[in-house]
N, C-alpha and C positions, 0 to 999 in steps of 0.2 A: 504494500500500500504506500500511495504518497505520504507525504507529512501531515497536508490535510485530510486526511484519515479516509480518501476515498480511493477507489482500486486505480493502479494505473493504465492508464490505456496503452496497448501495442503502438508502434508508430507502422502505421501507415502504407503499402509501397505505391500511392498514389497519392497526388495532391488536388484538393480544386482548383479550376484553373488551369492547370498545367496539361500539355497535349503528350498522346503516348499514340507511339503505330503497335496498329494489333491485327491478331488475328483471331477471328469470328471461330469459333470452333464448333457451338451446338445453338437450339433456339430454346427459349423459354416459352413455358405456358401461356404466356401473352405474349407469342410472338417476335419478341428481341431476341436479337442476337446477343451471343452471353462468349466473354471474351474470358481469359484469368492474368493476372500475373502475380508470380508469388503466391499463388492458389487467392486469391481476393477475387471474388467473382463483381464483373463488370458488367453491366446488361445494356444495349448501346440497340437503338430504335433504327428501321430502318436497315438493319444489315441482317444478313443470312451466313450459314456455316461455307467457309471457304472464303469469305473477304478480307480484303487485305485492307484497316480502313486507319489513318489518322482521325483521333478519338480527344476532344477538348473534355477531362472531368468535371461534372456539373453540381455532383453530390458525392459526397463521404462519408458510407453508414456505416455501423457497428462491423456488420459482418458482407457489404456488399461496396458498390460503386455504381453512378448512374454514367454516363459520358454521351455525347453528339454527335455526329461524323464532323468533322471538318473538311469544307471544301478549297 
């Protein structure tokens, strides 16, 4: 635990903001493309298994990532 007495968080291997080239490997229940790195699963709208896509991070959640394509 931190000093303030609450658990500490992992850091991260993505940031908001910040752009990452991925690749699309399977789709999710709703349709997005679901990327990983570092096993962090990433779920990026608009892509399908086999894309190769530069991805801007939108959100950073506990155990997931949301990201955009970038054009």
């Amino acid at each position: 635990m931190s000093s303030e007495g609450r658990p500490r968080m992992f850091a991260k291997p993505v940031e908001e903001g910040k752009e990452y080239e991925l690749d699309i490997k399977e789709m999710s229940r709703r349709g997005e493309g679901i990327a990983r790195i570092e096993g962090l699963v990433i779920f990026v709208p608009n892509t399908k298994p086999g894309d190769h896509v530069k991805v801007k991070i939108i959100r950073v959640a506990n155990r997931f990532a949301q990201g955009e394509v970038v054009q």
